[in-house]
PDB file of N, CA, C, O and CB in Angstrom:
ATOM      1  N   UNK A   1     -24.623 147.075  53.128  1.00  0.00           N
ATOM      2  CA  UNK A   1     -24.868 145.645  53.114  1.00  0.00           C
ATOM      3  C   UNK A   1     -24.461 145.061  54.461  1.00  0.00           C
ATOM      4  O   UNK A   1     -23.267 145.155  54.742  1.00  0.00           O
ATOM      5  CB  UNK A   1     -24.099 144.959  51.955  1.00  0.00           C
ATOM      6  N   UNK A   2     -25.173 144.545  55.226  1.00  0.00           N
ATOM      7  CA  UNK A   2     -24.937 143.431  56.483  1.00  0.00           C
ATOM      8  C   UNK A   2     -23.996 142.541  56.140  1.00  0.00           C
ATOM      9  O   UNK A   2     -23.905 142.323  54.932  1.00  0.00           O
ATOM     10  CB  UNK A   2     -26.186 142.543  56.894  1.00  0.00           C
ATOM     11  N   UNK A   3     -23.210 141.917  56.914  1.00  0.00           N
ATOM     12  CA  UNK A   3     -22.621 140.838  56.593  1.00  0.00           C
ATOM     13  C   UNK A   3     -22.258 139.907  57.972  1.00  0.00           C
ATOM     14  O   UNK A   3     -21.996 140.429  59.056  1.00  0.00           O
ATOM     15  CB  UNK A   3     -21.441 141.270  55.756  1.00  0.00           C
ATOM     16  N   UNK A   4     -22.285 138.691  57.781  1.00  0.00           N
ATOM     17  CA  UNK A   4     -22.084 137.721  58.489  1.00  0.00           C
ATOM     18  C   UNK A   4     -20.856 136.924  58.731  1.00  0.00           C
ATOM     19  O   UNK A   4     -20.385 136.236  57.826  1.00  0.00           O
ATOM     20  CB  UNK A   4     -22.824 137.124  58.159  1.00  0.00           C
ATOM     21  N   UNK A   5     -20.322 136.981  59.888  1.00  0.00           N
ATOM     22  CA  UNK A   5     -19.185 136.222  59.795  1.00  0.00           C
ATOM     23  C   UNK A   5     -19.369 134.745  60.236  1.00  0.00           C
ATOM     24  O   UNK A   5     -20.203 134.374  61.062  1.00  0.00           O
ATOM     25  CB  UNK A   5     -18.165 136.871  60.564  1.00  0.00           C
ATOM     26  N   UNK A   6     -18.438 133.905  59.548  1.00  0.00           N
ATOM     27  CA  UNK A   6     -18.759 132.780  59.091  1.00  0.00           C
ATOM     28  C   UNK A   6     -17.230 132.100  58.901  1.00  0.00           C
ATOM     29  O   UNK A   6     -16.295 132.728  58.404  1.00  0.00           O
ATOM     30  CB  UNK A   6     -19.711 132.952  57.806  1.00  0.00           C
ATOM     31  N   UNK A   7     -17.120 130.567  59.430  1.00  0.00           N
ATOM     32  CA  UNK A   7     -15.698 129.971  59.187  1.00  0.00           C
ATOM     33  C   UNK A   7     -16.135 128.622  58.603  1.00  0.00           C
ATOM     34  O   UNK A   7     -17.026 127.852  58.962  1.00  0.00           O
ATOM     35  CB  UNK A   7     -14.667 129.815  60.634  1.00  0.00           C
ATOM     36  N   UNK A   8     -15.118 128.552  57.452  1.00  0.00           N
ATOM     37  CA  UNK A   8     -14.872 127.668  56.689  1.00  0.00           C
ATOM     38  C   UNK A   8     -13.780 127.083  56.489  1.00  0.00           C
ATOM     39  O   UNK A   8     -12.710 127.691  56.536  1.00  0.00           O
ATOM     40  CB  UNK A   8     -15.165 127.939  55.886  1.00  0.00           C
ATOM     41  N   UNK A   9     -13.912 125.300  56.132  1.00  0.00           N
ATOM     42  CA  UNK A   9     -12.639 124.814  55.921  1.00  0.00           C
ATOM     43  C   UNK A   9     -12.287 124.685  54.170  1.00  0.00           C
ATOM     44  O   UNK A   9     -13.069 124.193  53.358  1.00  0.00           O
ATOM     45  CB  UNK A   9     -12.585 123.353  56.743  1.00  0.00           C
ATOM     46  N   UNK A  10     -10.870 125.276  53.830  1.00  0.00           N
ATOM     47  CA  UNK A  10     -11.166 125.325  52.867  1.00  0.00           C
ATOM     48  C   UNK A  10      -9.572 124.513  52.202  1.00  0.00           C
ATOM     49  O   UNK A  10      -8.665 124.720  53.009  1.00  0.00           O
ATOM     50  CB  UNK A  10     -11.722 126.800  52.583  1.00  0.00           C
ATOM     51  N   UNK A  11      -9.214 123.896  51.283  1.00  0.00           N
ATOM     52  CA  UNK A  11      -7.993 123.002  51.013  1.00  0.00           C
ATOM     53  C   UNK A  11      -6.828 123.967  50.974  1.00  0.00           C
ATOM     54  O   UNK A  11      -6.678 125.036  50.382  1.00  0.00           O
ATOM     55  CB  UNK A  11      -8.102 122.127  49.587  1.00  0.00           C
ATOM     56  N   UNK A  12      -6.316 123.509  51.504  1.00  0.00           N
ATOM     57  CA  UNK A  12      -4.971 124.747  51.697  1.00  0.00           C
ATOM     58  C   UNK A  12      -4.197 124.727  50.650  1.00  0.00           C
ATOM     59  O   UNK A  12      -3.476 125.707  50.839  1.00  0.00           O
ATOM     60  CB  UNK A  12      -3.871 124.554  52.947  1.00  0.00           C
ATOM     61  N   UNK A  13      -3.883 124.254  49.681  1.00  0.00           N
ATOM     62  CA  UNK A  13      -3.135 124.556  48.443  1.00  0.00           C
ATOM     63  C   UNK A  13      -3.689 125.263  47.510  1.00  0.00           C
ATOM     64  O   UNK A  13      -3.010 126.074  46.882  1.00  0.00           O
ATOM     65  CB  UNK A  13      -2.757 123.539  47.839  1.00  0.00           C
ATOM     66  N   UNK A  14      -5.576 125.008  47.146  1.00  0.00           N
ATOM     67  CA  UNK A  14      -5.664 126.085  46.426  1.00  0.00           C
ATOM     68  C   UNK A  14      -6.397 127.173  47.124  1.00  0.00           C
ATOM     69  O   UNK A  14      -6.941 127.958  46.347  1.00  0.00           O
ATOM     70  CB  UNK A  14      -6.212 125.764  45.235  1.00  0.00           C
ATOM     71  N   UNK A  15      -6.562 127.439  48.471  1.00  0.00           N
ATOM     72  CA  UNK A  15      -6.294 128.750  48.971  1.00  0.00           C
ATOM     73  C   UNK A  15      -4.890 129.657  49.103  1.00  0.00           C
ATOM     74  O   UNK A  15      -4.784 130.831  49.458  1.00  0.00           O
ATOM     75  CB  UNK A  15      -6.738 128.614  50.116  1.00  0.00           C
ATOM     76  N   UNK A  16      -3.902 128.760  48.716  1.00  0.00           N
ATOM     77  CA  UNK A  16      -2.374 129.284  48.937  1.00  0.00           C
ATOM     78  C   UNK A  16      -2.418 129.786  47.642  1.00  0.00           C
ATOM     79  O   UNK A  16      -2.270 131.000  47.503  1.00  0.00           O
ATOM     80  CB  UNK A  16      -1.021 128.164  49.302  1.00  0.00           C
ATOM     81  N   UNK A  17      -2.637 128.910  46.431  1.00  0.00           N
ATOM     82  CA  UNK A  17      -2.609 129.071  45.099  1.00  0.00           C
ATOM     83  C   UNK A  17      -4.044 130.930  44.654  1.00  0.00           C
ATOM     84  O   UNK A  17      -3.985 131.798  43.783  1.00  0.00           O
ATOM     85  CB  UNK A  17      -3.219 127.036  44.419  1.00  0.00           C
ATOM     86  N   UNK A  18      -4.678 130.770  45.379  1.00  0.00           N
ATOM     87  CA  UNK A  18      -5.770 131.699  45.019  1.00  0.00           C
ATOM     88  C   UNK A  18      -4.869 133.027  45.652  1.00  0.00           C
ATOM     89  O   UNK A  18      -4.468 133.859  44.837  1.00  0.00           O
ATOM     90  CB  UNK A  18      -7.499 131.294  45.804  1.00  0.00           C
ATOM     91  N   UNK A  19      -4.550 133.219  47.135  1.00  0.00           N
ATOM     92  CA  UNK A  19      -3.696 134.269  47.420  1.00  0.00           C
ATOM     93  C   UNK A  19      -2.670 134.471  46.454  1.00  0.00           C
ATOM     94  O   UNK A  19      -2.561 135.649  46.113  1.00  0.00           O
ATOM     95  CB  UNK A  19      -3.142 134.104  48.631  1.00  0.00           C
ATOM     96  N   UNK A  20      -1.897 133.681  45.919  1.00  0.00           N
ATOM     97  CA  UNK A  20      -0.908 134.060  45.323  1.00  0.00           C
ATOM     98  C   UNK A  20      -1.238 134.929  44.364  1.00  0.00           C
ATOM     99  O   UNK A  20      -0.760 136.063  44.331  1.00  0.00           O
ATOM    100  CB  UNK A  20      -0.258 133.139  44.930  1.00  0.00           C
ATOM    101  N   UNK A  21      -2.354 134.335  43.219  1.00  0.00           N
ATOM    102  CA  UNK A  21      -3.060 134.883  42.004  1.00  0.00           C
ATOM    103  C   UNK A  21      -3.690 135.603  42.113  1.00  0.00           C
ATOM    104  O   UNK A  21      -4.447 135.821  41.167  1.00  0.00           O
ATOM    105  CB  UNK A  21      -3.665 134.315  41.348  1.00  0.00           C
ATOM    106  N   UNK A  22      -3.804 136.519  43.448  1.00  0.00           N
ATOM    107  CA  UNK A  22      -4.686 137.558  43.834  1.00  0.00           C
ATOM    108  C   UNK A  22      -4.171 138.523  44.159  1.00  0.00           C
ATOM    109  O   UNK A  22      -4.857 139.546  44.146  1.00  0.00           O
ATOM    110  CB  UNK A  22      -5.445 137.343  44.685  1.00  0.00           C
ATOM    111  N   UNK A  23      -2.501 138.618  44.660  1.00  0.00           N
ATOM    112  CA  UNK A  23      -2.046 139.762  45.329  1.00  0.00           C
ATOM    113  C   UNK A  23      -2.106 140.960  45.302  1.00  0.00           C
ATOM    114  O   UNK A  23      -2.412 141.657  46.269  1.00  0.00           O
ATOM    115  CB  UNK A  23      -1.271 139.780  45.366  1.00  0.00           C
ATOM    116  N   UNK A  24      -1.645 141.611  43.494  1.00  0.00           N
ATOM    117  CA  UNK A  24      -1.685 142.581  42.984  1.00  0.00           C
ATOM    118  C   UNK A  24      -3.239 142.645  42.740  1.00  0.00           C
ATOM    119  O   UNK A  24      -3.571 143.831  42.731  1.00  0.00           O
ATOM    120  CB  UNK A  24      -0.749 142.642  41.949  1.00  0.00           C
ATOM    121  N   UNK A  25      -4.102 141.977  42.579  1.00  0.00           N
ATOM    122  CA  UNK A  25      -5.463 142.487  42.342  1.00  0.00           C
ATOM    123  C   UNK A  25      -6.474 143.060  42.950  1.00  0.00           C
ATOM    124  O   UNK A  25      -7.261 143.867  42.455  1.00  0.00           O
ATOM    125  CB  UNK A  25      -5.950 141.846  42.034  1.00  0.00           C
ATOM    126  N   UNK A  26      -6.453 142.514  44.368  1.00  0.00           N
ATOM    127  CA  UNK A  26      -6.963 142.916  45.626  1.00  0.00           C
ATOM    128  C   UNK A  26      -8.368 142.166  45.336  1.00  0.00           C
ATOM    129  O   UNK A  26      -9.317 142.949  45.316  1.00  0.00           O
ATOM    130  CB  UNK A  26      -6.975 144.667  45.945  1.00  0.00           C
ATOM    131  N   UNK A  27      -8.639 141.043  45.148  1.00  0.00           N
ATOM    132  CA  UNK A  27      -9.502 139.940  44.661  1.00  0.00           C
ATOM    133  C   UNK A  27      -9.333 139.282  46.023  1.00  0.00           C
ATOM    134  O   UNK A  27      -8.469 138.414  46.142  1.00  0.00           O
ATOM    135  CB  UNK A  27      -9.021 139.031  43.208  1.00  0.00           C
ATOM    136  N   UNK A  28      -9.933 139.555  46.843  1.00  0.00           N
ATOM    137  CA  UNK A  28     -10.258 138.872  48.138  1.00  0.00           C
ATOM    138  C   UNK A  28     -11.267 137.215  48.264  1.00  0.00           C
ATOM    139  O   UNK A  28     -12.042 136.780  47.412  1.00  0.00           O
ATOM    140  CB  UNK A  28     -11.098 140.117  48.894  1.00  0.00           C
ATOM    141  N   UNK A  29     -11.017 136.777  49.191  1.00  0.00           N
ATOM    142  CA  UNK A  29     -11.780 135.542  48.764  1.00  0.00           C
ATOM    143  C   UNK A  29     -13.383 135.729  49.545  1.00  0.00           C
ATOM    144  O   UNK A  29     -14.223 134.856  49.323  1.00  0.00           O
ATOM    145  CB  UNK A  29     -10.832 133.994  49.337  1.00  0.00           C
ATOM    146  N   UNK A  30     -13.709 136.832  50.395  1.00  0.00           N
ATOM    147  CA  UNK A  30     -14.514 137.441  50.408  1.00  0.00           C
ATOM    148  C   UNK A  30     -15.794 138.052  49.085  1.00  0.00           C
ATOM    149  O   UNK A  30     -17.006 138.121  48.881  1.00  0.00           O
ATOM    150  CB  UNK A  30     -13.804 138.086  50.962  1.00  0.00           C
ATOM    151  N   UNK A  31     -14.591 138.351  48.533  1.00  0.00           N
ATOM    152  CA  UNK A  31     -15.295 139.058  47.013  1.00  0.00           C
ATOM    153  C   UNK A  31     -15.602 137.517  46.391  1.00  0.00           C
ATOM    154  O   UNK A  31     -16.766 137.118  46.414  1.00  0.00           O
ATOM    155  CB  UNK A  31     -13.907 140.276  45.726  1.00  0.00           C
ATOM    156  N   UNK A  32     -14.747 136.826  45.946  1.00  0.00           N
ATOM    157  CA  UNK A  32     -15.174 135.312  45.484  1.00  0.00           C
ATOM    158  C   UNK A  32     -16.558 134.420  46.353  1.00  0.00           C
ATOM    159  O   UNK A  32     -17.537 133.913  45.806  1.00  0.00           O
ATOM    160  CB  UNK A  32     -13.661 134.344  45.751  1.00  0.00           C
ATOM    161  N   UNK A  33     -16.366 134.435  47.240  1.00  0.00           N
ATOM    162  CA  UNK A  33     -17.455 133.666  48.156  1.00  0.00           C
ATOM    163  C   UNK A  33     -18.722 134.713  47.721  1.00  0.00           C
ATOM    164  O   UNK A  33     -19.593 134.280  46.967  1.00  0.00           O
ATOM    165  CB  UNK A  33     -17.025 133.616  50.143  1.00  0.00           C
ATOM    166  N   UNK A  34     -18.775 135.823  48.124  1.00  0.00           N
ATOM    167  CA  UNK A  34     -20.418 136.521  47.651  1.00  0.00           C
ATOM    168  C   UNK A  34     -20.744 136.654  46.319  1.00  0.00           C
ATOM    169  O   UNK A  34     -21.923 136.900  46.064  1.00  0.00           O
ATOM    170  CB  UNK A  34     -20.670 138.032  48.097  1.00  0.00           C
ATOM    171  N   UNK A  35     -19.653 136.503  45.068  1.00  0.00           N
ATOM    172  CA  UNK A  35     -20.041 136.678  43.593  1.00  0.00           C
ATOM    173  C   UNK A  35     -20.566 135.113  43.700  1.00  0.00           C
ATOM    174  O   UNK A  35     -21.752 134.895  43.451  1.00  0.00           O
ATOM    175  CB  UNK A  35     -18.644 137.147  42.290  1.00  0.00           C
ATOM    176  N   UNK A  36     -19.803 134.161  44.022  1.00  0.00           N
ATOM    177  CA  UNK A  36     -20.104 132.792  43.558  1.00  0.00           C
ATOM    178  C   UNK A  36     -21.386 132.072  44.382  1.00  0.00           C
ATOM    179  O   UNK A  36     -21.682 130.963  43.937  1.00  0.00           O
ATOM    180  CB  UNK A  36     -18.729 131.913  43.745  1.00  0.00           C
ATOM    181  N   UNK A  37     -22.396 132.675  45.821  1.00  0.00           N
ATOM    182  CA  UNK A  37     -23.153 132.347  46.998  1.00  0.00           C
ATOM    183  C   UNK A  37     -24.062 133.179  45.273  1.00  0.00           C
ATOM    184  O   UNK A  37     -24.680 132.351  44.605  1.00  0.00           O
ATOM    185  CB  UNK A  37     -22.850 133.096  49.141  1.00  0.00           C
ATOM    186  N   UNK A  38     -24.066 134.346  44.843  1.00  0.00           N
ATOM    187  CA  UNK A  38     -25.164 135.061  43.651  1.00  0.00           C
ATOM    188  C   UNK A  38     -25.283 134.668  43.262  1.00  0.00           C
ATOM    189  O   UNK A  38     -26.464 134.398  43.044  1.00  0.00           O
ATOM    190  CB  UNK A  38     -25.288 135.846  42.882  1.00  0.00           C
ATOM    191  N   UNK A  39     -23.824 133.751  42.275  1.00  0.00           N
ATOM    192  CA  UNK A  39     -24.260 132.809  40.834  1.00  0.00           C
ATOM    193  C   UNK A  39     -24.824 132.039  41.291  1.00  0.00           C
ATOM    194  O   UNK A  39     -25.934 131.975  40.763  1.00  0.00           O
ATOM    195  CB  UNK A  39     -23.305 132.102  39.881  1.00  0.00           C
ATOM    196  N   UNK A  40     -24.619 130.960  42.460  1.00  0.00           N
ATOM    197  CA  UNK A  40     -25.242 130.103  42.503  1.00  0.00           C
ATOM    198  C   UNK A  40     -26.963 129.599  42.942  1.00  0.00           C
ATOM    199  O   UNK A  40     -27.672 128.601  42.806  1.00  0.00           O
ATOM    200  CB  UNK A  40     -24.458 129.772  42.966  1.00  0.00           C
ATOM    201  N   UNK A  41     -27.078 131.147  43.605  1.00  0.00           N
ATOM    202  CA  UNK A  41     -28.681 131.693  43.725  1.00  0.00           C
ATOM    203  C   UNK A  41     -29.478 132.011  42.429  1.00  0.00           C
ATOM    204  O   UNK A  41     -30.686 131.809  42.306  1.00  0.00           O
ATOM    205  CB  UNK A  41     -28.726 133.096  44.538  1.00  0.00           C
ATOM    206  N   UNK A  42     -28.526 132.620  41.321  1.00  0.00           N
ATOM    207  CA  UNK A  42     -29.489 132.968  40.530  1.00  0.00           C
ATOM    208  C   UNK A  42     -28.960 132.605  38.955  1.00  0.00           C
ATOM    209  O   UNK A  42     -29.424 133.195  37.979  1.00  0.00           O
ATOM    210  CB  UNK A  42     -29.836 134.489  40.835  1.00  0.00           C
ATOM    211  N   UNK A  43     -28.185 131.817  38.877  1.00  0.00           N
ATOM    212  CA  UNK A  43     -27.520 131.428  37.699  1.00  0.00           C
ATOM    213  C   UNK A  43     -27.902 129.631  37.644  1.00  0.00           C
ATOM    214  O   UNK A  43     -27.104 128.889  38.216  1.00  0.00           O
ATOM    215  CB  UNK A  43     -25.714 131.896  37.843  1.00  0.00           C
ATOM    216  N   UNK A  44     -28.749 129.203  37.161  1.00  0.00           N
ATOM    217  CA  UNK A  44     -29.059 127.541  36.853  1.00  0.00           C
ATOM    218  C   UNK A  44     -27.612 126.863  36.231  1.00  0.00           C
ATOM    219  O   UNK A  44     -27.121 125.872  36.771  1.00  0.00           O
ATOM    220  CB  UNK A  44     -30.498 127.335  35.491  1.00  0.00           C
ATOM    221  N   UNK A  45     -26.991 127.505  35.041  1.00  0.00           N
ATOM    222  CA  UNK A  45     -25.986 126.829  34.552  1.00  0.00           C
ATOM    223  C   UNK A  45     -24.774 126.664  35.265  1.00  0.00           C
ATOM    224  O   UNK A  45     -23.913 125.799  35.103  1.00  0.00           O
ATOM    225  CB  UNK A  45     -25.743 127.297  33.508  1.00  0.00           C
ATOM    226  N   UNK A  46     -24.825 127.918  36.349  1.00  0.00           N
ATOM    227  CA  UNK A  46     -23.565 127.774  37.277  1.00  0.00           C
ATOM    228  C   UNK A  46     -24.210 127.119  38.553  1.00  0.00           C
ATOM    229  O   UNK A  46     -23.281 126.897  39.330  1.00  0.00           O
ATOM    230  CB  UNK A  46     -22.748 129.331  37.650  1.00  0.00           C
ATOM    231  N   UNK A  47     -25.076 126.825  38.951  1.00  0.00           N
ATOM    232  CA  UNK A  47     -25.514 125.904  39.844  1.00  0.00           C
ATOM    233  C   UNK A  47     -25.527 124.320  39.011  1.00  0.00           C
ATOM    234  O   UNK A  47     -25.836 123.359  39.716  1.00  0.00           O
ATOM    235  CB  UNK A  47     -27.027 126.456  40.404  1.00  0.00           C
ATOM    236  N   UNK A  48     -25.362 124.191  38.281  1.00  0.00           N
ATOM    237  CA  UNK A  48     -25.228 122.908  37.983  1.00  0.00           C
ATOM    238  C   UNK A  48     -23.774 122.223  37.449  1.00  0.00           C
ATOM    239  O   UNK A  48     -23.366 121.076  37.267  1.00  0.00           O
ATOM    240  CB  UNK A  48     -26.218 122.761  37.071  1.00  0.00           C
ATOM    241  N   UNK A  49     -23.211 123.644  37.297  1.00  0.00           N
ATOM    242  CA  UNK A  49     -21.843 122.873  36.966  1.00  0.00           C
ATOM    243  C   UNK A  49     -21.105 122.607  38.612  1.00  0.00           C
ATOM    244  O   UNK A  49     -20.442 121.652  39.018  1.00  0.00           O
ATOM    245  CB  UNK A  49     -20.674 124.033  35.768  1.00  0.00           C
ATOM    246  N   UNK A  50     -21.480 123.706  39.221  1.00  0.00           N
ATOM    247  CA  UNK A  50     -20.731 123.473  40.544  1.00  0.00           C
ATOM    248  C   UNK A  50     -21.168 122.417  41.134  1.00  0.00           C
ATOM    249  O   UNK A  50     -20.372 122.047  41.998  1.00  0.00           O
ATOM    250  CB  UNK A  50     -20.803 124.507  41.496  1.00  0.00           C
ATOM    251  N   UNK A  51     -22.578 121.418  41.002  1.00  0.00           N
ATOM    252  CA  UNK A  51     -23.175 120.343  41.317  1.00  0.00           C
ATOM    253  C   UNK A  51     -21.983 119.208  41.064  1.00  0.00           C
ATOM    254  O   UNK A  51     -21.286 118.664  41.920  1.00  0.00           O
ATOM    255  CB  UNK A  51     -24.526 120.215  40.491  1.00  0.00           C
ATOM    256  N   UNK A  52     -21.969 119.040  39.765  1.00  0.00           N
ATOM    257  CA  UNK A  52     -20.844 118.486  38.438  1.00  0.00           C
ATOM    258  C   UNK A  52     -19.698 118.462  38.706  1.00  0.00           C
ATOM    259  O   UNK A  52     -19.096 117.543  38.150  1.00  0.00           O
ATOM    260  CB  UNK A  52     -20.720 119.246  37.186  1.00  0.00           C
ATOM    261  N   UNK A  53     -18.832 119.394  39.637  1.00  0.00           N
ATOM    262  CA  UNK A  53     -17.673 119.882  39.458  1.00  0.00           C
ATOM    263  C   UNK A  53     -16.858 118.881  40.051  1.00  0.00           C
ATOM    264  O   UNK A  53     -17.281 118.589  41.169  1.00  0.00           O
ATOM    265  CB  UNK A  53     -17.519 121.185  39.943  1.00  0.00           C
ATOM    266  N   UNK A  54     -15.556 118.069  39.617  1.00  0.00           N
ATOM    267  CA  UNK A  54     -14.618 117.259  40.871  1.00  0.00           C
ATOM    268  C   UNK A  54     -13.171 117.966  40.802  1.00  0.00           C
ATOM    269  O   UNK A  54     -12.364 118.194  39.901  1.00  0.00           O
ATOM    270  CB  UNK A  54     -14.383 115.321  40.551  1.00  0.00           C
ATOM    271  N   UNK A  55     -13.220 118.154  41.902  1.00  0.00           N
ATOM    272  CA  UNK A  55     -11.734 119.102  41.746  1.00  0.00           C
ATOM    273  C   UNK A  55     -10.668 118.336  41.836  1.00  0.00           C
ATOM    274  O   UNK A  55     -10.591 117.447  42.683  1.00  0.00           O
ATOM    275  CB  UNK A  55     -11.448 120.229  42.861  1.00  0.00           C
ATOM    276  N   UNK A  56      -9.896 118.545  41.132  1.00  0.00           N
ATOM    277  CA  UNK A  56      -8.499 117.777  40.713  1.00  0.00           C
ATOM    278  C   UNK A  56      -7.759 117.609  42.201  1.00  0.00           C
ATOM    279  O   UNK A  56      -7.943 118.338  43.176  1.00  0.00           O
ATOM    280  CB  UNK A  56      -7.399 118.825  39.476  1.00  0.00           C
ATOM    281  N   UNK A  57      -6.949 116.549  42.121  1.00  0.00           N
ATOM    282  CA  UNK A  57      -6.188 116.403  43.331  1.00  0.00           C
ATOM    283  C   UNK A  57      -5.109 116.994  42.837  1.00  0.00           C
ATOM    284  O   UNK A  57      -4.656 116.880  41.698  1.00  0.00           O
ATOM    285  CB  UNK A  57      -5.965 115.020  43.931  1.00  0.00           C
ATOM    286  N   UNK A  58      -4.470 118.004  44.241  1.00  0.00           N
ATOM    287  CA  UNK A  58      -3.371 119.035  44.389  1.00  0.00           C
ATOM    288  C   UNK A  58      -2.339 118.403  44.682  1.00  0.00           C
ATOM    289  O   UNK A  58      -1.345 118.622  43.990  1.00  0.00           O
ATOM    290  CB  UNK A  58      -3.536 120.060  45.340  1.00  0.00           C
ATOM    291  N   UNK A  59      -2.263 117.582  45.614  1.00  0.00           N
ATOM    292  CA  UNK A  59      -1.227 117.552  46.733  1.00  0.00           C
ATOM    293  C   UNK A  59      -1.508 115.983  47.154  1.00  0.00           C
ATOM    294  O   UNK A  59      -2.567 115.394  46.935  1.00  0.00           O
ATOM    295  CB  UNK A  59      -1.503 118.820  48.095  1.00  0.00           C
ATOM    296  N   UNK A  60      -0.292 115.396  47.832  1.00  0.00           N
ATOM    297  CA  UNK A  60      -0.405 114.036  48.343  1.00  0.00           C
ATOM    298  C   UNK A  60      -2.183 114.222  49.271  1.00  0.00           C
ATOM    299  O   UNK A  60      -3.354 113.885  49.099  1.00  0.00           O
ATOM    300  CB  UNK A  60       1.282 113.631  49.553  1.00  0.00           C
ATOM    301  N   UNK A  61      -1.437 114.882  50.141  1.00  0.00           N
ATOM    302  CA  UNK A  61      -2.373 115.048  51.286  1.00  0.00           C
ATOM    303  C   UNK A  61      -3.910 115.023  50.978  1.00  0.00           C
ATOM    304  O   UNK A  61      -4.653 114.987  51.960  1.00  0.00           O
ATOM    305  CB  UNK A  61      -2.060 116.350  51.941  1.00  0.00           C
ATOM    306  N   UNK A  62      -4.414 115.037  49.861  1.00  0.00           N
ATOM    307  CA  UNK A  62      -5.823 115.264  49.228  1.00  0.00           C
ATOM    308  C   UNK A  62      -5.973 114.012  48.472  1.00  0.00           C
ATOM    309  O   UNK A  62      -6.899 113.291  48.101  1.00  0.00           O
ATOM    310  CB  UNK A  62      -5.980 116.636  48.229  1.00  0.00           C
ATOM    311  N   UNK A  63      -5.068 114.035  48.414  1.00  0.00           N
ATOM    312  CA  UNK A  63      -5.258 112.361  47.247  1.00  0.00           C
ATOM    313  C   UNK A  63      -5.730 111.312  48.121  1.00  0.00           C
ATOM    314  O   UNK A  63      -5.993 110.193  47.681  1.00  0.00           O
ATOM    315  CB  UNK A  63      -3.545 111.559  46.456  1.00  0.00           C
ATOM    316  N   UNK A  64      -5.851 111.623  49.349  1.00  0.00           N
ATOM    317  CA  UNK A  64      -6.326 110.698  50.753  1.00  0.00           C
ATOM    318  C   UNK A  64      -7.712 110.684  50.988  1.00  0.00           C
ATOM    319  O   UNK A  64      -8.316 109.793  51.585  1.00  0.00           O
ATOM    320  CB  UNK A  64      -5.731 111.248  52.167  1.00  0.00           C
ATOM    321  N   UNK A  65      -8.346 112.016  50.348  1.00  0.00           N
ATOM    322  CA  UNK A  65      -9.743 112.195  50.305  1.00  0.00           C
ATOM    323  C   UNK A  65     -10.109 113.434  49.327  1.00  0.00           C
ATOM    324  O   UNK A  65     -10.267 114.636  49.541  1.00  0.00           O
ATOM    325  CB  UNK A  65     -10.269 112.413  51.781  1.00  0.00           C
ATOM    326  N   UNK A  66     -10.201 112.316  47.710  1.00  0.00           N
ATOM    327  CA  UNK A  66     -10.333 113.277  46.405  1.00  0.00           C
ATOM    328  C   UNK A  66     -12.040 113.884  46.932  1.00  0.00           C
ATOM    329  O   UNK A  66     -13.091 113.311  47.218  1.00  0.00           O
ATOM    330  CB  UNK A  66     -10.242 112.156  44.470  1.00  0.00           C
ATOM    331  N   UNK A  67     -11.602 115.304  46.859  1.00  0.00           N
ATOM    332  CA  UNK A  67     -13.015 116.136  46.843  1.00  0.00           C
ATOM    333  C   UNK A  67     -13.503 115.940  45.669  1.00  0.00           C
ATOM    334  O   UNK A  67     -13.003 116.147  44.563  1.00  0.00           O
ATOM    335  CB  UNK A  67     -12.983 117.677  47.072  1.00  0.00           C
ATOM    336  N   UNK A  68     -14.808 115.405  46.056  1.00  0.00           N
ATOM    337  CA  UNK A  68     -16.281 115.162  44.672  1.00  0.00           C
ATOM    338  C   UNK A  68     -17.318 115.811  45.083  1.00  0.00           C
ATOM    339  O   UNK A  68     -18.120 115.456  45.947  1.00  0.00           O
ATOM    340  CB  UNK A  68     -17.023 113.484  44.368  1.00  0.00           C
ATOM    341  N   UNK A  69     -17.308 117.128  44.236  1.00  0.00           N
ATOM    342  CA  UNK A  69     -18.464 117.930  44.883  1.00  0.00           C
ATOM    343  C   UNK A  69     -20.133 117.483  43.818  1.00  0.00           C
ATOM    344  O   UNK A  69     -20.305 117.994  42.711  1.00  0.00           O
ATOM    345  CB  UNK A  69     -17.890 119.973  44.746  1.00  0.00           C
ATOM    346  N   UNK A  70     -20.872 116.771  44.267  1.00  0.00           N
ATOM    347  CA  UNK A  70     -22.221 116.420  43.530  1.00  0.00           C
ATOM    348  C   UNK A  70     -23.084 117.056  44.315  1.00  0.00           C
ATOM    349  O   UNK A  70     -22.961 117.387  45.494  1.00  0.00           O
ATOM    350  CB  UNK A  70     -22.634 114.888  43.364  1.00  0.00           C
ATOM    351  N   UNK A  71     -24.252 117.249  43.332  1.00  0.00           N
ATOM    352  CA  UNK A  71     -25.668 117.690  43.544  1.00  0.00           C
ATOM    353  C   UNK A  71     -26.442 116.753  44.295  1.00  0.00           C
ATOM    354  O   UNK A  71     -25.970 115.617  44.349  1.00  0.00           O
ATOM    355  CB  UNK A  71     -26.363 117.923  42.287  1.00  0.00           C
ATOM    356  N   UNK A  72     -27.438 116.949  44.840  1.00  0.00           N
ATOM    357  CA  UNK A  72     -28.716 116.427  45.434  1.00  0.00           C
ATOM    358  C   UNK A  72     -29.239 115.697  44.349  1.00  0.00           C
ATOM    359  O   UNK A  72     -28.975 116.348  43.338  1.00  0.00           O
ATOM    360  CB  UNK A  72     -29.742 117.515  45.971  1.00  0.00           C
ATOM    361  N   UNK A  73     -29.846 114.673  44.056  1.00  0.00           N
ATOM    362  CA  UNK A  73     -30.364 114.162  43.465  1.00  0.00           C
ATOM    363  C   UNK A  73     -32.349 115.073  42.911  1.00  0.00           C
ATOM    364  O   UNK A  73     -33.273 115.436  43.639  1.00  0.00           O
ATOM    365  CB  UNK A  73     -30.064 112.861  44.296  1.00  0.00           C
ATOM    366  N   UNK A  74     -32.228 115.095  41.722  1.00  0.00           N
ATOM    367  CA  UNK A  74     -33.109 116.355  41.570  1.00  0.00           C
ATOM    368  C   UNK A  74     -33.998 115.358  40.163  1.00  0.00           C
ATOM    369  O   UNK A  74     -34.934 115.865  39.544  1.00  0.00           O
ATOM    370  CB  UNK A  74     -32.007 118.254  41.079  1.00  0.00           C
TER     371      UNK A  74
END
């Protein structure tokens, strides 16, 4: 498989929180980014919840700009 390297900004508490819950598993966020780039290519119900999705505020620092992830208007 080819692969592309690629940088992203991503909220640092639940990337801190995802390493943590990953250590012993070897659940890379690599492995997360290409299962979830599939679902969302070929799964409708998981493309629409991730449309849907508002992620909870973590931390002061986010509460400054609550992430609201919405869809395109369809």
């Amino acid at each position: 498989m080819k692969s592309s390297i690629t940088t992203v900004k991503v909220n640092k508490d639940l990337y801190e929180s995802f390493k943590i819950q990953n250590v012993k598993s070897k659940f890379h966020l690599q492995d997360l980014v290409n299962r979830a780039m599939y679902l969302y290519l070929n799964d409708l119900e998981f493309k629409d919840r991730l449309y849907n999705f508002i992620i909870p505020v973590l931390s002061e620092e986010s509460q400054v700009t609550k992430l609201n992830i919405t869809g395109s208007t369809r």
